[in-house]
N, C-alpha and C positions, 0 to 999 in steps of 0.2 A: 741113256748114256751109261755106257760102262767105264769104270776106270780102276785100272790094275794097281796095284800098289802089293809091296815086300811086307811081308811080316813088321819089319821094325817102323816102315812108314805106314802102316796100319796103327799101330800102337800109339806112333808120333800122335798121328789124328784123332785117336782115343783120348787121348792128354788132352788134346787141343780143345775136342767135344767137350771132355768134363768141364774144362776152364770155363768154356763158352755158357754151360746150360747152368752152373753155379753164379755167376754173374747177370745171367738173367732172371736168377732164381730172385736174387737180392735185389736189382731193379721193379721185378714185378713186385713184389713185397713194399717197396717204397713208392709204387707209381698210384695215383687216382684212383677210384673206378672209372674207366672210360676209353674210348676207343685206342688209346695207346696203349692201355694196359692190355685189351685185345689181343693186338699187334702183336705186343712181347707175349702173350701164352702161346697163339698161334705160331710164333716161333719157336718157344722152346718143345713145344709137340714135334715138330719138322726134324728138330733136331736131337731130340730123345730118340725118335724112333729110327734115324739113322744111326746115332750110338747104339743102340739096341742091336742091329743087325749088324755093324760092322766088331761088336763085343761075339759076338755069336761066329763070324767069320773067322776070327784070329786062331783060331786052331790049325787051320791048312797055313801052308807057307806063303801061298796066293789069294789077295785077298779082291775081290770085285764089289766098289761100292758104288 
């Protein structure tokens, strides 16, 4: 799935990412060792690495994530 999105709604969702992967950062730090704690790395990976590539897109004006 491709989705277009403008420079400044690229950015938005940049914001949005950092918020996202910092609040999971402090959950996993506060969670068990155990299959939840899992969950949350496997997610903040998913989402690292879409921040990664939509950090790297933001230079054209059209951003595809």
């Amino acid at each position: 799935m491709l989705l277009e999105l403008s420079a400044v709604e690229a950015r938005e969702m940049k914001q949005a990412l950092d918020s996202a992967l910092r609040a999971l950062q402090e959950e996993m730090a506060q969670a068990a060792p155990s299959a939840y704690r899992d969950l949350l790395r496997e997610r903040f990976t998913r989402l690292d690495q879409l921040n990664r590539r939509l950090d790297m897109s933001l230079e054209g004006e059209q951003v595809y994530a």
